[in-house]
C-alpha positions in Angstrom: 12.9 -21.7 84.6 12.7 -20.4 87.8 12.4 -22.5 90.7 10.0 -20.1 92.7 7.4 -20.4 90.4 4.9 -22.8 91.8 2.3 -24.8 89.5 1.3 -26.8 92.6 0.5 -26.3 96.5 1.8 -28.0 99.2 -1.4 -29.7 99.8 -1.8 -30.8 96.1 2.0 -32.2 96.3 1.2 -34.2 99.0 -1.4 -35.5 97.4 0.5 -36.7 94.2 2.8 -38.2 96.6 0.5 -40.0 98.5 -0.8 -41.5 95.0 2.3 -43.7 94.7 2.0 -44.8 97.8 -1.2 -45.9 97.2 -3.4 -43.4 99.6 -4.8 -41.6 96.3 -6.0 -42.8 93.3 -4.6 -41.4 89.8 -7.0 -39.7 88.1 -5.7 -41.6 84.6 -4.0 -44.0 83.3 -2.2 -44.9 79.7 -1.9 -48.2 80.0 1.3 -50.1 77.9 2.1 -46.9 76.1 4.8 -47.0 74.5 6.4 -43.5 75.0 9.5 -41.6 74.2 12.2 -41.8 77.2 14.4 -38.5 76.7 16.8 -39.0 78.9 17.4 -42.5 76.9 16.9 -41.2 73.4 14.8 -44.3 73.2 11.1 -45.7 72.6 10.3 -47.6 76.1 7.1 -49.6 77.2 5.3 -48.0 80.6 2.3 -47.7 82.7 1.7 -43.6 82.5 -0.1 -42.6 86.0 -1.6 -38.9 86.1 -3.2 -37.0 88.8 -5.0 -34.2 87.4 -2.8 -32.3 85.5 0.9 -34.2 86.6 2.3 -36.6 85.4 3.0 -39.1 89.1 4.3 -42.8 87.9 6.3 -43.7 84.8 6.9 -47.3 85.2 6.2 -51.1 85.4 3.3 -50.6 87.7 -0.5 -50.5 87.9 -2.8 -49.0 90.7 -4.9 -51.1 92.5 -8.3 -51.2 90.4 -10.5 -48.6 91.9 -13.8 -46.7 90.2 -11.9 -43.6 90.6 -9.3 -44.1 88.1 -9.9 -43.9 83.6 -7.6 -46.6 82.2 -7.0 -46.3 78.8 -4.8 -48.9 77.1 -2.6 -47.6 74.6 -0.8 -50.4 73.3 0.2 -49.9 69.6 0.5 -46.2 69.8 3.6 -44.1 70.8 3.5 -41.6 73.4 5.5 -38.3 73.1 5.4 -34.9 75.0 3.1 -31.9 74.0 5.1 -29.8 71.1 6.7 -26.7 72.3 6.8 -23.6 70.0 9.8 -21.5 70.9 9.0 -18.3 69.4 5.5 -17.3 69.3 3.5 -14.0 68.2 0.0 -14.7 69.1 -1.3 -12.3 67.8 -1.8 -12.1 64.2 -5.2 -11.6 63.8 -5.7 -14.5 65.8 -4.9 -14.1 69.9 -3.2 -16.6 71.9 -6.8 -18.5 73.2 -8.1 -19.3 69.6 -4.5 -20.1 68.7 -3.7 -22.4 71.7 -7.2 -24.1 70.6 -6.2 -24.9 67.7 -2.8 -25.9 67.6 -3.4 -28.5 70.6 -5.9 -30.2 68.6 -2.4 -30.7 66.5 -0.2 -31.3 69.7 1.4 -28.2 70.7 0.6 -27.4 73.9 3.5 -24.6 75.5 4.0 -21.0 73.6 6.7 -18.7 74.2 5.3 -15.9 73.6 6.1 -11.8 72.1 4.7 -9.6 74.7 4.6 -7.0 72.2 0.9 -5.9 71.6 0.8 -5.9 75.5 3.4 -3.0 75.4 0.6 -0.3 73.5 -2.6 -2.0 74.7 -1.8 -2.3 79.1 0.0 -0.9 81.7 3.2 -2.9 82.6 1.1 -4.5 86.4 -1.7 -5.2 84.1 0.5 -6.8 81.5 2.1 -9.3 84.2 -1.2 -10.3 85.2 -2.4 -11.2 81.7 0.5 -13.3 81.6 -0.2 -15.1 84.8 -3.7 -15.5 83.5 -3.4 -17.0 80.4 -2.0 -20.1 81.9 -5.3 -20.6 83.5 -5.9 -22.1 79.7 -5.6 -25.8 79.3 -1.7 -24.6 77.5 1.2 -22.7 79.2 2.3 -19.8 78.4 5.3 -17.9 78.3 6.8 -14.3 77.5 9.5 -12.3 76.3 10.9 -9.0 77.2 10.9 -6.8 74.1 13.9 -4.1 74.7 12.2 -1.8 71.8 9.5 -1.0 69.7 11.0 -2.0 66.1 9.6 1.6 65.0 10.2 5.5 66.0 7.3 6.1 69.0 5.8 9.4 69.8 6.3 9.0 73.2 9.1 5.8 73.8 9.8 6.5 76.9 6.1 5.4 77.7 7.1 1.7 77.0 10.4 1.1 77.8 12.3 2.4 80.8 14.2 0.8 83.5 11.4 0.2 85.5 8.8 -2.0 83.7 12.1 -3.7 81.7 12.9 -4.3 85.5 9.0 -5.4 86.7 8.9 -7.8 83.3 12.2 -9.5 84.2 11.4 -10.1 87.6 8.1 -12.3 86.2 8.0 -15.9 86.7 6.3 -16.2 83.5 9.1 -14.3 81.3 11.8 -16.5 80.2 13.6 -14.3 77.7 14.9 -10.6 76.7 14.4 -10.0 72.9 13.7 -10.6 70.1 16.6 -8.2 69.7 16.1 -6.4 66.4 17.8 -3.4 67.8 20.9 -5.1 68.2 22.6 -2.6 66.1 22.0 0.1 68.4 24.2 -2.5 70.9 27.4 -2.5 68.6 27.7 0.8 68.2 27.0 1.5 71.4 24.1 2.0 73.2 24.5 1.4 77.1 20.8 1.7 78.0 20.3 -1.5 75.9 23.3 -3.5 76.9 22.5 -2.5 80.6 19.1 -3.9 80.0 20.5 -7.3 78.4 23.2 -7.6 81.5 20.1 -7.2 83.7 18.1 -10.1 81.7 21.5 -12.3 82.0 21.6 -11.8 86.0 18.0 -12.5 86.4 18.8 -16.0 84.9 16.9 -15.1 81.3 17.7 -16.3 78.0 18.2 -13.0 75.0 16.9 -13.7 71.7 18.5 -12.3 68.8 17.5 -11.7 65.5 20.5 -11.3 63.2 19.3 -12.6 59.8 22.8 -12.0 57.4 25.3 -11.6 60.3 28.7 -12.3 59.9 30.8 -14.6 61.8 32.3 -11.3 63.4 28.8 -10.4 64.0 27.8 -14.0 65.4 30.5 -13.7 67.8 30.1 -10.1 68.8 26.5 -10.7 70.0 27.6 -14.0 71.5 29.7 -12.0 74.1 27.1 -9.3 74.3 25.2 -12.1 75.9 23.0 -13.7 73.2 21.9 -17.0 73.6 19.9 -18.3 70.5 18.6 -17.2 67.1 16.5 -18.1 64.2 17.3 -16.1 61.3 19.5 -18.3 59.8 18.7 -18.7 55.9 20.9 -21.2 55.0 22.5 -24.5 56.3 25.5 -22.6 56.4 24.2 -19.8 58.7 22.8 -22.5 60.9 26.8 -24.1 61.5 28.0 -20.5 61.8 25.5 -19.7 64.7 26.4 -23.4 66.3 30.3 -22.4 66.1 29.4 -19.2 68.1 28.0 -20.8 70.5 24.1 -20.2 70.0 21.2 -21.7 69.9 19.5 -22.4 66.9 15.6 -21.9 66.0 15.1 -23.1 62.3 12.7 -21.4 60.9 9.1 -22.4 58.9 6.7 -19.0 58.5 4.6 -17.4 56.1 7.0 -15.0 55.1 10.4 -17.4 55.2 9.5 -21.3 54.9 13.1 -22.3 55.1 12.6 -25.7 56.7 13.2 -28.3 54.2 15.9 -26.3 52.2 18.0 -25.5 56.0 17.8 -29.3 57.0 19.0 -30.3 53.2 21.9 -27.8 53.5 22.5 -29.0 57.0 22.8 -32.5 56.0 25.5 -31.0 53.4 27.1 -29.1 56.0 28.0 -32.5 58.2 25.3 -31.1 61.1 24.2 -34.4 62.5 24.1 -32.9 66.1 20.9 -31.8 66.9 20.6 -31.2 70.7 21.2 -27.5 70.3 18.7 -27.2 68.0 14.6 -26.2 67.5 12.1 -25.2 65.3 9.7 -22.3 65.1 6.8 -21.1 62.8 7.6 -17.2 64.0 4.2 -16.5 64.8 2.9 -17.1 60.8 0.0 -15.6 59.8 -3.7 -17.9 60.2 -3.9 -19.2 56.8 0.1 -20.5 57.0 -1.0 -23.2 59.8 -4.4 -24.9 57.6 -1.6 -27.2 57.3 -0.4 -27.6 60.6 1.9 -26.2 63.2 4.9 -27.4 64.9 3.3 -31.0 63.5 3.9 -29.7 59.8 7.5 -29.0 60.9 8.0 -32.1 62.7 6.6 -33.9 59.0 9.3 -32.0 57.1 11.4 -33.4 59.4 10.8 -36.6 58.8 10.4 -36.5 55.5 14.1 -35.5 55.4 15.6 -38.2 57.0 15.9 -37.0 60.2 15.4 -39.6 63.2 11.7 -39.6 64.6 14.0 -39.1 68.2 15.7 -36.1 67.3 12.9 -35.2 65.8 10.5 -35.2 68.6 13.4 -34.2 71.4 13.5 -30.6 68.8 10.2 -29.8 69.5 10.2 -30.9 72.8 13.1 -31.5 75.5 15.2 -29.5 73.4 12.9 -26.4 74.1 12.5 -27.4 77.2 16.2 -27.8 78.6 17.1 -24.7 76.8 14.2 -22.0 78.6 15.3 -24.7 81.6 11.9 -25.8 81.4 12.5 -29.5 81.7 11.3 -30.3 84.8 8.1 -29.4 84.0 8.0 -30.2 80.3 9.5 -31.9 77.6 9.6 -35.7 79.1 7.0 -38.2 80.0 8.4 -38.4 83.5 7.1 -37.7 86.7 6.7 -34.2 88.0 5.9 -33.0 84.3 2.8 -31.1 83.4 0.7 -33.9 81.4 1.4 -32.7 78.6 1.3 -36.0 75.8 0.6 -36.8 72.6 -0.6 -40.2 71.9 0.5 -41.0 68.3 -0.7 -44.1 65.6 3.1 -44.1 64.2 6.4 -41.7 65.2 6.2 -41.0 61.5 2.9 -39.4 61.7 3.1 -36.3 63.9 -0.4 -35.2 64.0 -1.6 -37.1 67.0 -4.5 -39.1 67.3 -5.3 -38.1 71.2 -4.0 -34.9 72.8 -3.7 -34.7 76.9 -3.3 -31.2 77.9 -2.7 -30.8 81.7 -3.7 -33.9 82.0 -7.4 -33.1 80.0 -8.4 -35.1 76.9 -8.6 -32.0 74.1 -8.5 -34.8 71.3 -9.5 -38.1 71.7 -9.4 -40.9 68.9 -9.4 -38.2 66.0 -12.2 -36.2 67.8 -12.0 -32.6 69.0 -13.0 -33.0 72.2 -11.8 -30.0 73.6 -15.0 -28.5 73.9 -14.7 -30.0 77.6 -12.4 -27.8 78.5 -11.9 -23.8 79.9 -10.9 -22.2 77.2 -12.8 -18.7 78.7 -10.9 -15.6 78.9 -11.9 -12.3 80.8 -10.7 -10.2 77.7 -12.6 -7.1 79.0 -11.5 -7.4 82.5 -7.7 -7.4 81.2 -8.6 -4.1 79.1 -8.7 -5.6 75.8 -11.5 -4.5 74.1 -13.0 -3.1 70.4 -11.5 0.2 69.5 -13.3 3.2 70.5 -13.1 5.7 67.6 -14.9 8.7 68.5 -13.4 11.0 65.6 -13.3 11.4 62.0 -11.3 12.4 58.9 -11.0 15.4 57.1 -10.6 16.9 54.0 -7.3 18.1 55.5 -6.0 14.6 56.4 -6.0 13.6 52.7 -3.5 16.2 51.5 -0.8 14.2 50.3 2.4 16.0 49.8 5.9 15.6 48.7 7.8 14.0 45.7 9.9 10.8 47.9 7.5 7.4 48.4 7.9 4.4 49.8 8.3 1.2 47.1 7.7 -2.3 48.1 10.3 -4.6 47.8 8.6 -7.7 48.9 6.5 -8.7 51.4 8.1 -6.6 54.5 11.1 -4.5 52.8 10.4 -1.0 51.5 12.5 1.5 49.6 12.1 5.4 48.6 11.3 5.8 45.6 10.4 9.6 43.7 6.7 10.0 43.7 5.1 10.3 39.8 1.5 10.9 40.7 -0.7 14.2 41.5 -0.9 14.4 45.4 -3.5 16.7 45.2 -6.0 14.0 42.8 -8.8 12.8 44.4 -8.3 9.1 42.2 -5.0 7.8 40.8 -4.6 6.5 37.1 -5.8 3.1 36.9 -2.8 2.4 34.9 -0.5 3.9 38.3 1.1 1.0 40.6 0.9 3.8 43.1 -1.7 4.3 46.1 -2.0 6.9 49.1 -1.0 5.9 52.1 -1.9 7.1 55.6 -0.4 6.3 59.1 -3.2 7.9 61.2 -2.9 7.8 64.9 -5.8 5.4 66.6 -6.5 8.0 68.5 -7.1 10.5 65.9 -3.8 13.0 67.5 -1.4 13.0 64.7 -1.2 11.3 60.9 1.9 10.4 58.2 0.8 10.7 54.5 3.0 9.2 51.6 2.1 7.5 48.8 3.1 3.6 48.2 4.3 2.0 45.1 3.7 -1.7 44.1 1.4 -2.6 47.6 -1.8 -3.1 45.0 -2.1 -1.7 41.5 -6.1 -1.4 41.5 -6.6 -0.5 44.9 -9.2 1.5 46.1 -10.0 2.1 49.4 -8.3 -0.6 52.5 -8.2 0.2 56.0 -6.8 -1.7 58.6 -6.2 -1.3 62.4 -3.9 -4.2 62.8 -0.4 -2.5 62.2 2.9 -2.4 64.2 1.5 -0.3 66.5 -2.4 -0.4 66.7 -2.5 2.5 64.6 -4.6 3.0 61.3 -3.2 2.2 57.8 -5.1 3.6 55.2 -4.5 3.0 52.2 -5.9 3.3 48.4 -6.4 4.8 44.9 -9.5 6.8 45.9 -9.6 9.1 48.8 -13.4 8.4 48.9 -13.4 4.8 49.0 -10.3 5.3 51.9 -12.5 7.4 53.7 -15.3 4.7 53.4 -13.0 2.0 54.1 -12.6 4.0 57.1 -15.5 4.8 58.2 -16.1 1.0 58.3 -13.4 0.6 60.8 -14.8 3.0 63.0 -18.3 1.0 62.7 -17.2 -3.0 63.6 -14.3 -1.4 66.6 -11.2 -2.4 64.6 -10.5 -4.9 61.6 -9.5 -4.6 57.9 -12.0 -3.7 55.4 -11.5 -3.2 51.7 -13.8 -0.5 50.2 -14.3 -0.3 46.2 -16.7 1.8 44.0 -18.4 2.7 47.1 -19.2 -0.3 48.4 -17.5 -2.5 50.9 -16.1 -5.7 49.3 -14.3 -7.8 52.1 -13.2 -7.5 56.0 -12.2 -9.3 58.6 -13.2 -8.1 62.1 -10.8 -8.1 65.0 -12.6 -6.7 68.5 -9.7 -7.3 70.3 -8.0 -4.0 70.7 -8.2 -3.6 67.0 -5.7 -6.5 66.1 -7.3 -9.7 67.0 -10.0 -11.5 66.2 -12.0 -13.6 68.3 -13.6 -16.6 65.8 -12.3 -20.1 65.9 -9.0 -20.4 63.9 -10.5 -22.6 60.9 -13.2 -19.6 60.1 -10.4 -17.3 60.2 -8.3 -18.8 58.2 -11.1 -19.1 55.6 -11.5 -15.0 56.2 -8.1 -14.4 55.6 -7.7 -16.4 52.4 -10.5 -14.4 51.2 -9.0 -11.0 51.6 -5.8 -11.8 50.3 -7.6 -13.6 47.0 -9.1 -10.1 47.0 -6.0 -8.2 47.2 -4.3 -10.7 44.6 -6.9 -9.3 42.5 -6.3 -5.9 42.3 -2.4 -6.7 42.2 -0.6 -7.6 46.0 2.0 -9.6 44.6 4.2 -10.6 47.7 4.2 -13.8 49.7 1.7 -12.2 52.3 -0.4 -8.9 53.1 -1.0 -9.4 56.5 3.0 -9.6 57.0 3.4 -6.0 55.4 0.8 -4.2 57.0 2.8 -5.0 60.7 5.8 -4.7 58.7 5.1 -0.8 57.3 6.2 0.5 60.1 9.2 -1.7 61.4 12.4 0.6 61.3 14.6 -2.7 62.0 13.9 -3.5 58.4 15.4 -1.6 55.4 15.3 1.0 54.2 12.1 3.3 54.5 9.4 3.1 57.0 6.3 5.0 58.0 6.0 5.6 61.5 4.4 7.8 64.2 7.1 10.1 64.1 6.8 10.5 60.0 8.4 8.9 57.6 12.2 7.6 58.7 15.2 6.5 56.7 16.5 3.6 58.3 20.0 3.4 56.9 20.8 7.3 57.9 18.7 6.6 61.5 16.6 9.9 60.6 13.1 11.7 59.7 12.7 12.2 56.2 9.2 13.9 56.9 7.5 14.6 60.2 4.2 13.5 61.1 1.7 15.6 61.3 -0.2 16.8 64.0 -3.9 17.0 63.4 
């Protein structure tokens, strides 16, 4: 962390000083709570003083009885930092204020956050101070540095060059370089990108990888290259290989890989009983993924495995912490920490009963109280808004062409496949696994047409603005219930919406710059489940949708993709077919 960023003022330091000398009253007080010491790796018994949002006084003693202070005694209950989630996309159809509401109510309370959707949605200046805002939230927040795009962009040079890479590293509030899913590019070569990890390095700045199957040669390679930590590990045996080259290593519970419970089982089998170097992550899962939990569900797998309620909690905690060298400011119950706590019944029950977040009751005996709190965001002031689709399509944008498709795998892969349908059919066969499917620019400039096998056998018309990119996907059986499906985008500013028969059958609106929705996380997860029964229906038969609509476009996945540029073949880093200008 760097030391020049400053939660506090001089005047407000003084103040917590002159607290322990007695000058000040704290604002709270947990009294005999029983909390987790890190640097013991022990359960100790302490008076917990707080002033405001800092933690002041960890200790033996008790300020003089005043009106000023709330004493709550805690004896009974276990005390542990707020939960730390490492590797964060907040913005899968939910954004990172209705997330960060939610998942406190469950303890986690710090996100380190994918700045990706900033990259097509703000300039770089407004990006840094959407950042810097978003801590103005009762949880902190964090950023990465994305290095690329994970697709072929019109226009790349818009995004990335040496400048804003420079401007995004020089913020307090980015800890990281990565996720680096172009690391590929490195190895053979490319100077712009290792230039741009050696200037993440001398800024002080962790690099993420993301190297799911690497060999040890591999491991080691990008461990030179300057890569500090990785969570693609799929087995316990990938997780000892990543440890022996020196990384740090994220284990991994999402929507689309939920490899918790079989990685600590192979671990166990492996000998790993050392877990300092080691954290968990959801990976930014998709809404209906956490109706379970968050970083509390991993932390209940955990236990449930045998691991020891310290390690357990230090993982999701100081572990993060120490690593992003975040430590003295979070991941202890120790003075000059943001109050950050968890007050538990049991250490083997990680869903807290109470939740302190800077140093504000959001839950309180097994009641949301967060409704207390400032969970307001200026989302218009930071330019994030509904889409503004002031065009149309044509008859010309639905001539589909061509005899190579793209085939679904799984949820996120996609292969080419020869294409057995009439392009030129205004309805495929019933009987067909095949659909068109349309890339259209969000602002109307340019569109790629193909035509996807195995996405949804009886699919209709589906149209959705949340994508890699923020461009439109648009995709069905019928090229009039596509258009409708549409034209229903264009209405509600951005969403999904899945059209049938002429009629609109299911959607979920996201106002926020077409990706993001702005409802509590409960009622979205109810939306979501929804759609996807709806898609099951008519024959999605992957893990999750959501996942392979961002994923349609992702060129660091094999090994065919549809992208702004047209449809690219990953393996042989070229166009198969151009887009199309409109």
């Amino acid at each position: 962390m760097n030391q020049h960023i400053a939660f506090w003022t001089k005047a407000q330091m003084r103040q917590q000083v002159a607290v322990i000398q007695g000058e000040m009253a704290p604002s709270l007080v947990l009294k005999n709570a029983n909390y987790l010491n890190t640097a013991l790796k022990k359960w100790v018994t302490a008076n917990i003083w707080i002033l405001n949002d800092r933690i002041v006084y960890v200790g033996e003693k008790l300020p003089s009885a005043n009106d000023e202070t709330e004493v709550v005694d805690v004896e009974g209950q276990f005390v542990v930092p707020g939960y730390i989630e490492p590797h964060c996309h907040p913005f899968q159809l939910y954004n990172p204020q209705t997330l960060s509401r939610y998942a406190l109510q469950r303890g986690t309370s710090v996100f380190l956050c994918d700045n990706f959707m900033l990259l097509f949605e703000m300039k770089v200046t407004k990006a840094l101070s959407f950042m810097e805002d978003m801590n103005h939230l009762p949880a902190n927040f964090f950023w990465w540095c994305r290095y690329d795009a994970q697709t072929e962009l019109a226009e790349e040079e818009n995004y990335f060059s040496e400048t804003s890479i420079k401007q995004l590293l020089d913020s307090p509030y980015v800890l990281q370089g990565g996720e680096l899913t172009s690391w590929p590019r490195v190895l053979h070569g490319d100077d712009t990108l290792l230039h741009w990890m050696l200037q993440t390095k001398k800024a002080g700045k962790k690099i993420e990888g993301h190297l799911p199957g690497a060999s040890e040669k591999t491991l080691t390679a990008m461990s030179l290259l300057g890569v500090d930590c990785d969570h693609e590990a799929m087995t316990g045996t990938e997780v000892l290989d990543r440890l022996n080259a020196g990384l740090q290593v994220s284990l991994r519970y999402s929507s689309i890989r939920p490899d918790l419970p079989k990685l600590l089982r192979q671990m166990k089998e492996e000998g790993i009983s050392n877990f300092e170097r080691i954290f968990f992550t959801t990976d930014g899962s998709t809404p209906a993924f956490y109706e379970e939990g968050v970083t509390d569900k991993m932390l209940s797998i955990a236990l449930e495995a045998g691991i020891d309620p310290v390690d357990a909690y230090m993982m999701v905690s100081y572990n993060v912490a120490r690593y992003y060298g975040l430590d003295h400011l979070f991941g202890m119950v120790a003075p000059g920490r943001v109050a950050h706590l968890n007050i538990l019944e049991t250490p083997e029950n990680p869903l807290p009963v109470s939740v302190l977040a800077k140093g504000k009751w959001m839950k309180r005996d097994g009641v949301d109280v967060s409704q207390d709190a400032d969970f307001d965001f200026d989302w218009e002031g930071h330019g994030i808004k509904k889409r503004s689709i002031n065009w149309d399509l044509n008859d010309e944008d639905f001539q589909f062409s061509g005899l190579l498709g793209i085939e679904m795998y799984n949820s996120v892969i996609t292969r080419p496949y020869n294409v057995s349908v009439n392009p030129f059919t205004e309805v495929i066969n019933e009987e067909s696994d095949e659909c068109f499917l349309m890339l259209i620019d969000k602002e109307g400039k340019w569109r790629t047409n193909t035509v996807v096998k195995g996405f949804a056998k009886n699919l209709y018309g589906f149209a959705s603005s949340y994508s890699n990119t923020g461009d439109f996907l648009i995709i069905g059986k019928s090229k009039k219930d596509m258009h409708l499906a549409f034209q229903r985008l264009k209405e509600i500013g951005g969403g999904i919406v899945l059209a049938e028969k002429g009629e609109i059958i299911r959607e979920i609106k996201l106002p926020l710059a077409g990706g993001m929705s702005n409802i509590a996380i409960e009622q979205l997860i109810e939306e979501e489940k929804a759609l996807t029964s709806a898609l099951r229906e008519r024959g999605y038969a992957y893990e999750d949708p959501i996942y392979s609509l961002l994923f349609f476009s992702s060129t660091h996945l094999p090994y065919i993709r549809i992208t702004q540029r047209g449809i690219y073949d990953v393996k042989k880093k070229g166009l198969l077919f151009p887009s199309i200008m409109r």
